[in-house]
N, C-alpha and C positions, 0 to 999 in steps of 0.2 A: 722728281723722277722724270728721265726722257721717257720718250716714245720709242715704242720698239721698232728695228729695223730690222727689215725681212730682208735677206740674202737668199736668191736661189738658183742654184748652179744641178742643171738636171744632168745627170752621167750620158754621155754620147752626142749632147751640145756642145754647137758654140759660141753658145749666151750666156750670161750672168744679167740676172732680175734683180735691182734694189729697188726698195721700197721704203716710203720716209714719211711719216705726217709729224708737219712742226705747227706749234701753236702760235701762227703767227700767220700776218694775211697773202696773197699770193706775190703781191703787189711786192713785199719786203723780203721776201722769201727768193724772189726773182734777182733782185736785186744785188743780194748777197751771192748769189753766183756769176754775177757779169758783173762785181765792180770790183776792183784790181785789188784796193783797200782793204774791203771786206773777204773776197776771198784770201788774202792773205792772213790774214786772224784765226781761220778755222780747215784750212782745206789739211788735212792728213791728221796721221797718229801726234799723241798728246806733246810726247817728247821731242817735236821735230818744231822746226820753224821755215817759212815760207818766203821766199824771195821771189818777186817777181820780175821777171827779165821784161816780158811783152805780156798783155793782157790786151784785146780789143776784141771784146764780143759784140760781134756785131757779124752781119751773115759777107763771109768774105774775109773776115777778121783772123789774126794769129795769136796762141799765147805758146811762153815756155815762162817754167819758174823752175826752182830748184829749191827742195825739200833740205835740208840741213837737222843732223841728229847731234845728241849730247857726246858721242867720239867723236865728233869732228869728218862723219860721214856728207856725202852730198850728191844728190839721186835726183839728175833732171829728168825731166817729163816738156812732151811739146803739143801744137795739135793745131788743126784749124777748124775754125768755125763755120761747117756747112749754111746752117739754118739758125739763124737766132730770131725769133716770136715773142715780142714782151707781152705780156709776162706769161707766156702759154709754153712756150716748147724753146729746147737748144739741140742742136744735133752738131757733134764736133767727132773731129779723129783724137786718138788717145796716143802716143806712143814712148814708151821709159826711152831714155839715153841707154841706159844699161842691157838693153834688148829692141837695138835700132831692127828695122824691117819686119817689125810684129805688130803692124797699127789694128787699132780694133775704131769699128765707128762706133760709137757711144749716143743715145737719144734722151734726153730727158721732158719730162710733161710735169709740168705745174699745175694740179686740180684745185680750185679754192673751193672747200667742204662747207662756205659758210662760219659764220660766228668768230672769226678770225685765225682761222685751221686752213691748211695746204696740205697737199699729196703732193710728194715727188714719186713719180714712179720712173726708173731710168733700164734702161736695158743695153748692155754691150756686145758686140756682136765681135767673134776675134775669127781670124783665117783661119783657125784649126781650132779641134777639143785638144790637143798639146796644149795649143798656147795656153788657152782657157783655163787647162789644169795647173799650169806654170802662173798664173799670174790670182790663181786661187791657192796656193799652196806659199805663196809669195809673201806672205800677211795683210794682202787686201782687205781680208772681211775686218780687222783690226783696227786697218788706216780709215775703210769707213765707218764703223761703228763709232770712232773714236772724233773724229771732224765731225759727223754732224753730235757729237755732246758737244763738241765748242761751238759749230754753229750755233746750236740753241742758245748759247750764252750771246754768240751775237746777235740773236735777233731779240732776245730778250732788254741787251743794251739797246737796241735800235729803238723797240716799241715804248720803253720809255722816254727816249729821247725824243718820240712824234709829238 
């Protein structure tokens, strides 16, 4: 059984709060989010697959990929890497292709809880409660609930593989 993930989106913000504890240590945890390979295996909903165009996180860094579904859909996303902290913090821009001029900055923090447990806790921050409500109404909470189950899968492959 995963971990539950907390989605919170307060009416007249414009934030979205997730929150994540994986059973795995911070260190590997981090890592899966800044390496091109690994985010490819688990970022979005179950039914999609991940291509990545640029991936370099790193503070200064750019990535785009593009999301690919089972109709033969394809839904790129871009962004740059303000701040990247190994293995503590990333703070990057978000923005769909599909809704060019609606970037949201995005922060995530890596807490290691000990015993080989992580918190991600991330927060998006978008120019408008429109936008906010447009990119919650979009199937986001789906796309993330759904990536970190596969996440979990890969860090599960990872920790045995240490």
């Amino acid at each position: 059984m995963s971990n539950p993930t907390t989605i919170t989106a307060e009416p007249g913000q414009q934030f979205v709060d997730i929150v994540r504890e994986f059973d795995a240590p911070r260190e590997l945890v981090f890592r899966a989010f800044t390496e091109p390979d690994l985010v490819r295996q688990w970022l979005g909903p179950h039914r999609i697959t991940t291509e990545i165009a640029e991936f370099s996180a790193v503070t200064g860094g750019a990535y785009s990929y593009i999301h690919r579904d089972d109709d033969g859909g394809a839904y790129g996303f871009r962004g740059v890497f303000h701040t990247v902290v190994a293995p503590e913090r990333i703070i990057q821009t978000f923005e769909f292709d599909g809704a060019p001029h609606h970037v949201s900055l995005e922060s995530m923090t890596f807490e290691d809880l000990g015993g080989g447990r992580t918190r991600c806790a991330g927060r998006s921050v978008f120019l408008t409660g429109e936008t906010r409500d447009a990119m919650m109404s979009s199937g986001m909470e789906v796309g993330v609930n759904e990536g970190y189950e596969r996440l979990d899968a890969v860090l599960s492959s990872l920790s045995v593989a240490s």
